[in-house]
Backbone bond lengths (Angstrom), bond angles and torsions (degrees), N, CA, C in turn:
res aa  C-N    CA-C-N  psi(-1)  N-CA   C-N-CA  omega(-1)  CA-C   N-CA-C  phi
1 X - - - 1.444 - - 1.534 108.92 -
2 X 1.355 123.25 135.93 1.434 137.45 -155.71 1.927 83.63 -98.81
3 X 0.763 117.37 134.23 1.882 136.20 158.18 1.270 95.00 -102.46
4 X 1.708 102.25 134.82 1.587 133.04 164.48 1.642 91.35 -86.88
5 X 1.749 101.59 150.94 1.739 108.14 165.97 1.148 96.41 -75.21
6 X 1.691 122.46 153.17 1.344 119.25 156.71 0.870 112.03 -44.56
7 X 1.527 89.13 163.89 1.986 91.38 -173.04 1.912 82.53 -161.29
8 X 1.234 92.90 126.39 2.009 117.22 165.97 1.263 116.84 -86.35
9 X 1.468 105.92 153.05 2.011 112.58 -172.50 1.282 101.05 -94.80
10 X 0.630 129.50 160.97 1.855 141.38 165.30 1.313 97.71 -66.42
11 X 1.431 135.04 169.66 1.279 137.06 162.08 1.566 94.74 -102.54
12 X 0.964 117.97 -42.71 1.506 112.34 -153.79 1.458 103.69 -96.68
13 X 1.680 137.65 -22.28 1.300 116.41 176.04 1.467 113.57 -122.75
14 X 1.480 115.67 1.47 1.449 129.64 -173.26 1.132 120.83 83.39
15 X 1.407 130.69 -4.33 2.031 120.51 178.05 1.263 116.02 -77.06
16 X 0.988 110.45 166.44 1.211 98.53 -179.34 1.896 101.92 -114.63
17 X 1.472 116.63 165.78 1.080 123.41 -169.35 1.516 110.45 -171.28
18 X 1.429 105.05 146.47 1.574 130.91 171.97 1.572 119.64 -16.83
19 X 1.512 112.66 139.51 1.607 92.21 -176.64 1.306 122.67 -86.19
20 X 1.651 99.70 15.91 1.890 103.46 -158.64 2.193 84.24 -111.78
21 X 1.324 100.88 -23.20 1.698 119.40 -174.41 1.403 109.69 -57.62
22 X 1.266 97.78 -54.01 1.821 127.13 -144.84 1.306 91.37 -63.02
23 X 1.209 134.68 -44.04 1.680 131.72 179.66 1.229 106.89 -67.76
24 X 1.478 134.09 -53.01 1.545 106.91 167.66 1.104 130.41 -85.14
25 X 1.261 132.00 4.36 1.656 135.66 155.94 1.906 97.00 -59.73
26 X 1.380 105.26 -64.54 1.864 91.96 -153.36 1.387 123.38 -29.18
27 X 2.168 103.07 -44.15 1.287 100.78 -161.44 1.516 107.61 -63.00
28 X 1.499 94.62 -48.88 2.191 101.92 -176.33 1.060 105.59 -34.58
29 X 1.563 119.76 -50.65 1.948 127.28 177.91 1.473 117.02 -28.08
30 X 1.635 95.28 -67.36 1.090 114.66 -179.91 1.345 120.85 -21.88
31 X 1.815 94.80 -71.16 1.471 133.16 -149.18 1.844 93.40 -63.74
32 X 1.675 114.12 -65.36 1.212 111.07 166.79 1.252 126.66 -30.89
33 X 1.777 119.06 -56.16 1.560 128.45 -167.98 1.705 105.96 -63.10
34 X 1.769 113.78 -6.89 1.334 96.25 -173.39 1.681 91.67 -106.72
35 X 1.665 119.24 -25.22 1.601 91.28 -174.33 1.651 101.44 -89.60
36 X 0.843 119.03 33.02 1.565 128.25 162.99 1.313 121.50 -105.73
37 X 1.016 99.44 -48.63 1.987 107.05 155.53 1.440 120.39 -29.56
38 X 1.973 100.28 -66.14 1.170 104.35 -152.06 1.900 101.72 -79.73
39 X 1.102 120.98 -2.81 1.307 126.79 -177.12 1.863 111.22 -78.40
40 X 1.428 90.95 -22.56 1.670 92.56 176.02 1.588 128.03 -87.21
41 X 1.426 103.49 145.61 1.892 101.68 -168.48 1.985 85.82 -55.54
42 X 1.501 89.39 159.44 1.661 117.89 -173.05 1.520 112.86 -53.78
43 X 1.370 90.55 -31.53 1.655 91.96 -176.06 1.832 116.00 -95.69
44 X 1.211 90.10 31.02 2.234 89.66 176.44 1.710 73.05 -144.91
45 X 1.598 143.10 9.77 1.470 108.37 178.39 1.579 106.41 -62.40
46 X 0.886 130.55 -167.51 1.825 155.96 173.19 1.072 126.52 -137.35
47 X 1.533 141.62 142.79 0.908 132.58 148.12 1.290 138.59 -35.03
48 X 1.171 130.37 167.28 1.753 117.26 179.89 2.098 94.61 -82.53
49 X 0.971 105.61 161.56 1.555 112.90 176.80 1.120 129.36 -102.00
50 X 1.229 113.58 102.39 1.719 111.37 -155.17 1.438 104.09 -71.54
51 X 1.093 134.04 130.81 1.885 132.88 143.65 1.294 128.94 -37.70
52 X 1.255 102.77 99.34 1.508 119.63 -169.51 1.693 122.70 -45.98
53 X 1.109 121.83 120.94 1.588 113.40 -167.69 1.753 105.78 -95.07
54 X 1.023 109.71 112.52 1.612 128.63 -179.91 1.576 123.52 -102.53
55 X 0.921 121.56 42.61 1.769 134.84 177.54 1.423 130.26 -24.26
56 X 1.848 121.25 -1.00 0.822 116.12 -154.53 1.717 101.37 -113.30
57 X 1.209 90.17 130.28 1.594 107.57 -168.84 1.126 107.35 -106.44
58 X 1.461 128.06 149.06 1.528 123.84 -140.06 2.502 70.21 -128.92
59 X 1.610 78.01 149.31 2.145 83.55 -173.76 1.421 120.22 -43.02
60 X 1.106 106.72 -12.75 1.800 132.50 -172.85 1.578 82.80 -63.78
61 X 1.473 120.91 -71.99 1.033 145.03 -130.29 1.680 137.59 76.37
62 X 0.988 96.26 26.01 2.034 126.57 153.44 0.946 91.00 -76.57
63 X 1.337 102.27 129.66 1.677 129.38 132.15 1.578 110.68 -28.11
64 X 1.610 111.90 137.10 1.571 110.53 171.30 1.201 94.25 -88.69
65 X 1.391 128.27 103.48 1.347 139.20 150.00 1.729 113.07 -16.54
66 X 1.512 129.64 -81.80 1.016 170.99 -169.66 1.684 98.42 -51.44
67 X 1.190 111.38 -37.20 1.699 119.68 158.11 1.319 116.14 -65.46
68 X 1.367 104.32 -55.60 1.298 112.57 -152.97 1.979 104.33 -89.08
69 X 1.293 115.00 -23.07 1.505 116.04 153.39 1.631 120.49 -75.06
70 X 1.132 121.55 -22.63 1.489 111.22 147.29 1.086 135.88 -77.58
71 X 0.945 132.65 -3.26 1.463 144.86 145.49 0.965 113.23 -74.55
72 X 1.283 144.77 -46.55 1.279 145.63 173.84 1.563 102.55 -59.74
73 X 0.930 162.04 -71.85 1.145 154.75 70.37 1.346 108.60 97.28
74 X 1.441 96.40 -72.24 1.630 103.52 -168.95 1.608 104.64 -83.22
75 X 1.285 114.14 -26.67 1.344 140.20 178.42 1.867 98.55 -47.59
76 X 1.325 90.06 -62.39 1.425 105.13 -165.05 1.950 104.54 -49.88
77 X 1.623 92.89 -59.37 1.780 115.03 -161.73 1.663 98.49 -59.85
78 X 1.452 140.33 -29.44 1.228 146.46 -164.69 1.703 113.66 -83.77
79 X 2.084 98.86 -14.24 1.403 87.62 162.80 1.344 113.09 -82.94
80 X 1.271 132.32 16.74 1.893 130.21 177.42 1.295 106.14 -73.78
81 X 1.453 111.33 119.53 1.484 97.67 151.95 1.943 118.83 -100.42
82 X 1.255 83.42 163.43 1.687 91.82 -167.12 1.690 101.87 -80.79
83 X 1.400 122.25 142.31 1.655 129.82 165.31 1.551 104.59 -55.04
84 X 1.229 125.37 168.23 1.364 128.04 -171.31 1.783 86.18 -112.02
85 X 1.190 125.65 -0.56 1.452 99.88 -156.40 1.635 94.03 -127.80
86 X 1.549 106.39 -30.45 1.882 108.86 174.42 1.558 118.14 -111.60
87 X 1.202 95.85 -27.25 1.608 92.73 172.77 1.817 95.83 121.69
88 X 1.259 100.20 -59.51 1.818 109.45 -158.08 1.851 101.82 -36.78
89 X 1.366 109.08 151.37 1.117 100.62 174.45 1.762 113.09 -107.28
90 X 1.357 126.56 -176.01 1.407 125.89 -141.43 1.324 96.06 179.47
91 X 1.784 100.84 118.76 1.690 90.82 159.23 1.984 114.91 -52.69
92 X 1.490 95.82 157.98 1.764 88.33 175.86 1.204 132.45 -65.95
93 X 1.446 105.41 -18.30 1.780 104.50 178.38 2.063 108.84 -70.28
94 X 1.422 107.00 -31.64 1.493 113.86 -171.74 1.132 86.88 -94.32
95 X 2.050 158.23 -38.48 1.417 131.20 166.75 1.459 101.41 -10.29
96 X 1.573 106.79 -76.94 1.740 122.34 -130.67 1.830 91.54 -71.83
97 X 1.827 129.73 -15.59 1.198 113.50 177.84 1.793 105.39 -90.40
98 X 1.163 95.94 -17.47 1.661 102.69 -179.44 2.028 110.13 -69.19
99 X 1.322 99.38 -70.74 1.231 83.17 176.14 1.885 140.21 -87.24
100 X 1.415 99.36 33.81 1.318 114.90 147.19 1.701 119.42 -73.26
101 X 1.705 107.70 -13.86 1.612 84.39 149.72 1.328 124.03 -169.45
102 X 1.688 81.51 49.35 1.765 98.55 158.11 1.042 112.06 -104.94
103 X 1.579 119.74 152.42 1.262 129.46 -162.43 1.224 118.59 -161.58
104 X 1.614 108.80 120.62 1.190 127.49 -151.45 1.641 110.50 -49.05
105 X 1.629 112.72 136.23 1.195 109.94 -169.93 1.407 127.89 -81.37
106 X 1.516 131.63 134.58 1.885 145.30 -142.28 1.585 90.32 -68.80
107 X 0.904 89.39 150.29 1.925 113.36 -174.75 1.947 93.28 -63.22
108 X 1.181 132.79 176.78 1.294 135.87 163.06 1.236 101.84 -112.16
């Protein structure tokens, strides 16, 4: 059986990545997630996304990986906002290309 290296989620965009990576991905993340922000009308901005603090140390004294990527995780999925007209959720920059042509569904 072949083993993958661990590998950590982003908090802020969901991929996952290397544990030697993951420190210079966050900041770029960051840096992107804010001039992407500021490009959106006022009412889809977001908060900034805090990095989830996960404390639980496995007897080794490792980090539980597997904690701490589900958290990341959820971190990530909570920047979606939902369409007003289907439900699905969507980072906000792809909302505003999505519902240019969804359309609210005909009465029965």
């Amino acid at each position: 059986m072949i083993r993958r290296p661990p590998t950590i989620v982003c908090y802020i965009c969901g991929r996952e990545y290397g544990t030697k990576s993951i420190s210079i991905h966050e900041p770029q993340c960051l840096k992107k997630w804010h001039n992407e922000n500021n490009l959106l009308p006022n009412e889809l901005r977001r908060p900034e996304p805090k990095k989830p603090e996960v404390r639980t140390i496995t007897a080794k004294g490792f980090y539980d990986l597997d904690a701490l990527n589900e958290a990341a995780w959820t971190s990530a999925q909570s920047q979606l906002v939902p369409c007003n007209n289907c439900g699905r959720t969507f980072l906000p920059d792809r909302l505003i290309v999505h519902q240019r042509s969804c359309k609210p569904k005909a009465a029965k």
